[in-house]
N, C-alpha and C positions, 0 to 999 in steps of 0.2 A: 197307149199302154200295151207292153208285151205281156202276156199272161198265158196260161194252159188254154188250151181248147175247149178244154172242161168247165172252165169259167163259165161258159155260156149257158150251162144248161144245171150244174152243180147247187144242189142246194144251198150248200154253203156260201155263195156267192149270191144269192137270192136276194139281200139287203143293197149289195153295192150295186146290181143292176138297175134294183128301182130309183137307186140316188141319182144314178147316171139318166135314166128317164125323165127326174124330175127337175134336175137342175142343166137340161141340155138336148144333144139329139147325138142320137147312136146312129154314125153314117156307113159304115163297112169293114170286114173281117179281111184282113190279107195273113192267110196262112204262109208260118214259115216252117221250114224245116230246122229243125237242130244246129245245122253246122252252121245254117245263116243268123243266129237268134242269138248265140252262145259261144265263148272263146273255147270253154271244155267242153267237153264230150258227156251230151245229156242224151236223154234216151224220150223225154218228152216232147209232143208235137205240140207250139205254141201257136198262138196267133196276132196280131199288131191287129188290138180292138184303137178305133179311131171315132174320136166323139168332139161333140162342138160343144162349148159351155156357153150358157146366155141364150140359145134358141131354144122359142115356145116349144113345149114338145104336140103342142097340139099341130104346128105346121109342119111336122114330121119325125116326131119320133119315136120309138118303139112300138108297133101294137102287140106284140104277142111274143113268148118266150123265141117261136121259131126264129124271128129276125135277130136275134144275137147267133144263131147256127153258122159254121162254117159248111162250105159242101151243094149240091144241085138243088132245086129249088121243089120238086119234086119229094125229095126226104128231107126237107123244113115242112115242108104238108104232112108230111106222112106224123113225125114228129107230131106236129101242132094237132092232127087230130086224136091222138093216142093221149095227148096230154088233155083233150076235153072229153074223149069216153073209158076214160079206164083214172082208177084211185091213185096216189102216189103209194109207196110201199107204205108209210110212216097211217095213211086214212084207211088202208086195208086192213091193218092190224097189228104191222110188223113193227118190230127194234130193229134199229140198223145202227151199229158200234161197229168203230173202229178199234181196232187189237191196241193191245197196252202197248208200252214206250220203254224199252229199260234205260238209257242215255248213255248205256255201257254192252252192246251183245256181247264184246269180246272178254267180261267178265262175266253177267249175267247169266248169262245162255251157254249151251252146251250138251255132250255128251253128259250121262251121269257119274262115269269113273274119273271125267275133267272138270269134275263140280261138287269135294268134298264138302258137302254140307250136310246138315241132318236130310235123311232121305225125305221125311214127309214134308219138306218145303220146297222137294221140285216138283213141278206141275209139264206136264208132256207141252212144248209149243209147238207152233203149227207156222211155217212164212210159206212167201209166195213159193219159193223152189219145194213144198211138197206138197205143190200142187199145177203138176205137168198135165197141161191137154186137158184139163178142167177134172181129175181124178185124183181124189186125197193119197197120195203116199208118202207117209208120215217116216223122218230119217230117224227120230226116237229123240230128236234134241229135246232138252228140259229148259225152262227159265226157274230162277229163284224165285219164291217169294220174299219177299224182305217186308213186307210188313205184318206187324203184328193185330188182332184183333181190335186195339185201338188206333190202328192207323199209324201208332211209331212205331220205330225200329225194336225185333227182339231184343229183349234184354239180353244183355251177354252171357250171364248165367245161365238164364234156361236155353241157349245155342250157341255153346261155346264152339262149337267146330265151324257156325256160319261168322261168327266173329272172327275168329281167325284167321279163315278163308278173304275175309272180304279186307283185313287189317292187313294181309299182304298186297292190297293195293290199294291200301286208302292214299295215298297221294293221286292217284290218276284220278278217282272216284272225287276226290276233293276239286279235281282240276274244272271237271262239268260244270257249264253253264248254267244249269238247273241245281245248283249247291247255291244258293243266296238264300238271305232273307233269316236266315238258322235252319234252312233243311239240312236233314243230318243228312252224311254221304255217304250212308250205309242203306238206302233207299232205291230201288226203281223209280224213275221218274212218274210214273204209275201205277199202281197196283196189280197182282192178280186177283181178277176178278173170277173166284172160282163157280161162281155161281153159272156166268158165263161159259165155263170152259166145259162145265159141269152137261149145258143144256143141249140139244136137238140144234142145229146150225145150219145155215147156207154159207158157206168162205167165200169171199170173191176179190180177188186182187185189188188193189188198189188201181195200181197202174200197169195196164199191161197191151200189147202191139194188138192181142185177140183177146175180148172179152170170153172166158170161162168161171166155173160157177161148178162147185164141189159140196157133198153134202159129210157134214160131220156126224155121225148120233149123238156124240157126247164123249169131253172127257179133255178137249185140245183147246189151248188158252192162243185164242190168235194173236200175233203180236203185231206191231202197228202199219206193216204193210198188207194188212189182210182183213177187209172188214168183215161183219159179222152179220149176219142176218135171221131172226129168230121172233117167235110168235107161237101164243098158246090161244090161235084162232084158226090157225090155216093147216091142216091136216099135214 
């Protein structure tokens, strides 16, 4: 299986590790780089995880998060022991969200004079580019919100200029993936979570060559390349 690097140690992936444990044996990590992995030009380092299905996992296979790690064996220990004396974020206290979704930046997002809509539905966002060298500097871009208090779209009455605005592209808006099922297409694929954008924060990329880590007070709605990290335990 070619997958992220990330795989290995990702939360997220936590479920598909232990299946792979249980129904097999995880034998080795061959990192590739980018150009060898992929026809286009990805910026992610992947790795060819390689597993046997049908062997006991008791005659060899996984003991511990470290043996899914690519890299010296040395910082799989190091690893492995930081993961037996220290909390995850989520058992120390914290939320960890990743930033909302619009399915559209090139309509969504923006300056505020490139985004006639009532002013109190732009909320200030925050991506990975205004956060150079691990220090928030914020370019002033806004996202919409487009939903209303109950979760649908403004009535067109009470925001008529976001109606507008957004009815000069509802064909592209309708073309989205995330338009099935009767979501209207006058939507983000996700909300502004003001409550969110509102709190005390840690940003931290998603995906990035060097891990950095930028502190917000309050006020910036991450969008989905930038997770969020926040807690009313940890000073």
């Amino acid at each position: 299986m070619i997958a992220p690097l990330s795989m290995a140690s990702s939360t997220g992936a936590a479920v598909l590790r232990r299946t792979i444990e249980e129904e097999g044996t995880f034998e080795h990590i061959e990192v590739l780089r980018p150009q060898d992995a992929f026809i286009t030009r990805v910026a992610v380092i992947s790795g060819l995880f390689v597993a046997r299905r049908g062997v006991c996992r008791a005659l060899g296979g996984v003991r511990s998060d470290a043996d899914w790690l690519a890299g010296p064996s040395d910082a799989r220990r190091a690893f492995e022991r930081l993961c037996r004396s220290m909390p995850t974020l989520e058992e120390a206290g914290c939320r960890v969200k990743l930033g909302m979704t619009t399915g559209a930046n090139c309509i969504f997002l923006g300056m505020p004079e490139e985004l006639p809509v009532e002013a109190d539905l732009l909320v200030p966002a925050v991506e990975i580019r205004d956060l150079p060298g691990g220090v928030l500097a914020w370019r002033g871009r806004m996202v919409i919100s487009t939903h209303g208090p109950d979760g649908a779209p403004w009535p067109s009455r009470r925001r008529p200029a976001l109606y507008r605005y957004l009815s000069r592209h509802r064909e592209r808006l309708e073309a989205r993936a995330t338009v099935t099922g009767g979501r209207s297409w006058r939507l983000t694929h996700s909300p502004v979570d003001r409550a969110l954008a509102a709190s005390a924060k840690l940003l931290v990329p998603e995906i990035g060559r060097l891990p950095r880590v930028a502190m917000d007070l309050g006020g910036l709605m991450p969008l989905n390349s930038v997770h969020a990290v926040t807690s009313t335990q940890w000073p």
